[in-house]
C-alpha positions, 0 to 999 in steps of 0.5 A: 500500500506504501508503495502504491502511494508513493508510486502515485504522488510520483506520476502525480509529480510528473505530471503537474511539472509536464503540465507547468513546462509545456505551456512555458515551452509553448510560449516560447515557441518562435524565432529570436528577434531582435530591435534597435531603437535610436532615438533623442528625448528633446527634455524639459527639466524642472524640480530640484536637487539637494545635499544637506543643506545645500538645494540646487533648482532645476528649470532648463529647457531642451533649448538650454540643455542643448546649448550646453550639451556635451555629449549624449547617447540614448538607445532601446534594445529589444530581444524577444521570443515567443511571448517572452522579451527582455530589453534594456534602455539607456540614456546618458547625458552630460552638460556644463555651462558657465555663468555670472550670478550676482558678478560672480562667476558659477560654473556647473557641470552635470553628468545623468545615467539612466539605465533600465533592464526589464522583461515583459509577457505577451499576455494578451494577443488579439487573434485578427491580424492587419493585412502585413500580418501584424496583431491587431492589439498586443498587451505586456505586463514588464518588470524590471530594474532601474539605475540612475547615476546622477553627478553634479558640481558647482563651482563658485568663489575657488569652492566646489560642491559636489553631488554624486549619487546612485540608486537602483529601484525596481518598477513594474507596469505595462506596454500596449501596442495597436496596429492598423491596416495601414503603415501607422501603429500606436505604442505606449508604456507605463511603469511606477517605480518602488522610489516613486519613479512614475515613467509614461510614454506614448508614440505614433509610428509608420512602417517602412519597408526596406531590404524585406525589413519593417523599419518603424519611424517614431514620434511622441511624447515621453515624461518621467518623474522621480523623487528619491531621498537617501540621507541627505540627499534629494533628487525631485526631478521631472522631465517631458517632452517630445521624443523621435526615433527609428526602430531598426529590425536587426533580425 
């Protein structure tokens, strides 16, 4: 009788890990793909930044953080197969300007990373596709990980002030995606981090076709606000604006 029931929570267990793997298998199911999107994030900024008792305040436009840019480089990298992607964002930005304040001369450099790392899940596929074969409409809960690194330092009178700071949070949310019959689709995500991050995007793209490939150029609008504490130091920023970029097929 022991035997017997042993033997039988054994095929019992075979069978729920066969029942479990297949759909995980099943969903898997599909050529790896991959895409690049290049693109620039013309930002607004405004909030404010501190250390102890020291507060800087933020309003620059995208025409001041131009005029002032150094360098920059900002890019979306997508993997995907089946229903499972992953993918990682990057935003990197560095500024420095020189100014007189009161006849006195300030200068200020300022050095932001933004990196985030996150998976997402086909959860819902509408079963009418567009004549190019593209779903009518797609929905993918994600989650994932988010850096920022952000430095900054003033100098005034022979005086610098440093504030250098990083910090990881995790966020969660979803993306959606509807495709027309015509060139033109739709995308948009929104995502809320653990320290408060709220990250919403939306944009209007149009299908080109080169080479047997769908290149997507893109346009729309990007807002991201943070307000993270650590000690004594705050960063209370929010950024927003338009955003284009060209999605590149890789394979």
């Amino acid at each position: 009788m022991k035997f017997k029931t042993i033997l039988a929570l054994f095929i019992n267990s075979l069978w729920m890990s066969n029942a479990v793997a297949n759909p995980l298998q099943n969903s898997l199911d599909g050529p790896v793909k991959a895409n690049l999107n290049l693109y620039v994030f013309a930002a607004d900024i405004s909030g404010d930044i501190g250390a102890g008792p020291i507060t800087y305040d933020v309003d620059q436009s995208f025409s001041d953080t131009l005029e002032h840019l150094d360098k920059s480089y900002m890019g979306h990298l997508d993997l995907s197969k089946g229903k499972w992607g992953a993918y990682v964002d990057y935003q990197s930005v560095q500024t420095s300007q020189k100014q007189s304040v009161l006849q006195v001369p300030v200068a200020l450099s300022t050095d932001l990373d933004q990196t985030s790392f996150g998976v997402y899940y086909q959860a819902y596929t509408s079963d009418k596709l567009t004549k190019n074969g593209y779903s009518k409409f797609i929905l993918e809960p994600t989650v994932g990980l988010h850096h920022t690194k952000a430095a900054a330092n003033l100098s005034a009178l022979g005086k610098n002030i440093d504030l250098n700071k990083s910090w990881n949070e995790i966020f969660w949310g979803s993306r959606f995606k509807y495709n027309f019959e015509s060139p033109f689709n739709l995308a948009s995500e929104i995502t809320f981090g653990q320290e408060g991050t709220i990250s919403a995007q939306t944009y209007l793209g149009y299908r080109l076709g080169f080479f047997d490939r769908d290149f997507n150029l893109r346009m729309g609008y990007r807002y991201l606000e943070q307000d993270y504490r650590s000690d004594n130091f705050h960063w209370k920023v929010k950024e927003y604006g338009p955003v284009i970029g060209l999605n590149l097929p890789l394979f």
